[in-house]
TIDO-479554 format. One record per residue (C-alpha): x, y, z; residue number from 1. Coordinates in Angstrom, 1 decimal, decimal comma, m for minus. Layout:
! residues N
R      xx      yy      zz  num
R       X       Y       Z  NUM
...
! end
This chain:
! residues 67
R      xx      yy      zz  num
R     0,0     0,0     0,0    1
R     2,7     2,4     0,6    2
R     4,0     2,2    m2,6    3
R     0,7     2,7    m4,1    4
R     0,6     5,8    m2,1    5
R     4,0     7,1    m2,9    6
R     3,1     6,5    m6,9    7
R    m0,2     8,5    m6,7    8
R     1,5    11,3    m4,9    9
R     4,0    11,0    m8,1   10
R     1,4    10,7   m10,3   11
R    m0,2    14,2    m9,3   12
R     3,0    16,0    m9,6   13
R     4,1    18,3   m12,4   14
R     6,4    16,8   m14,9   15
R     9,4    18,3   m13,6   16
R     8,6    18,8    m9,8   17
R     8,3    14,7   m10,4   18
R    11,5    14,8   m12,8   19
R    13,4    16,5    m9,8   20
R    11,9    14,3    m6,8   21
R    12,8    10,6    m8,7   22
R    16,3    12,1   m10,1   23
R    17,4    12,7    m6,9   24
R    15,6     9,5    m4,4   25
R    15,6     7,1    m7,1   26
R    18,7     7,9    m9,7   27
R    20,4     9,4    m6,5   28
R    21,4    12,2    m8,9   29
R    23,2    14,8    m6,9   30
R    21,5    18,6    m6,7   31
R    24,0    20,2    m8,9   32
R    23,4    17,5   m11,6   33
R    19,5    18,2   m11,5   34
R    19,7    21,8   m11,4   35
R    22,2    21,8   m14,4   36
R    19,5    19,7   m16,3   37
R    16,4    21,8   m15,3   38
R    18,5    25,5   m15,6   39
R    17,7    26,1   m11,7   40
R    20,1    26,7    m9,2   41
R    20,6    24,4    m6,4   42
R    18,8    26,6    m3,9   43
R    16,3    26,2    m6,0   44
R    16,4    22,5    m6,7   45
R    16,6    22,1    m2,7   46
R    13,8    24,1    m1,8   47
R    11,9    21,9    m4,4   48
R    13,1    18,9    m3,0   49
R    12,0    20,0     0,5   50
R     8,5    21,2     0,0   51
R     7,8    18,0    m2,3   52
R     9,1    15,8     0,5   53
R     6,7    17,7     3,4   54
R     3,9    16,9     0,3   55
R     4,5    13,9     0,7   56
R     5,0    13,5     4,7   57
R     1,4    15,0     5,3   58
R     0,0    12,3     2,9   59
R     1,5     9,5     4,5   60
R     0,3    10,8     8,0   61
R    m2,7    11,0     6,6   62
R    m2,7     7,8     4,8   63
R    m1,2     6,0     7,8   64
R    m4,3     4,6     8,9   65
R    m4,4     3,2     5,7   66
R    m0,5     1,4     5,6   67
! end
């Protein structure tokens, strides 16, 4: 079930906030690789990074019933 979750909440992302989230927790790709590829700079590709990932904590508190 969780990773049912976890693709839904992929699923409703924008192409590249979802680009940015699996480049760097799947690929492991490093911030200044990612923000080279989407012309942002790291700050940027951080802050991203860390308002996707509380996204995604508040649905899995949510969800955790559910799990």
């Amino acid at each position: 079930e969780l990773l049912e979750i976890i693709n839904d909440f992929l699923g409703k992302m924008n192409a590249g906030d979802r680009d940015i989230f699996v480049r760097r927790y799947w690929f492991f790709d490093s911030v200044a690789a990612i923000a080279k590829r989407h012309h942002m700079s790291a700050g940027s590709v951080k802050m991203n990074l860390y308002r996707n990932r509380k996204k995604l904590l508040k649905l899995l508190e949510k969800e955790g019933g559910r799990i």
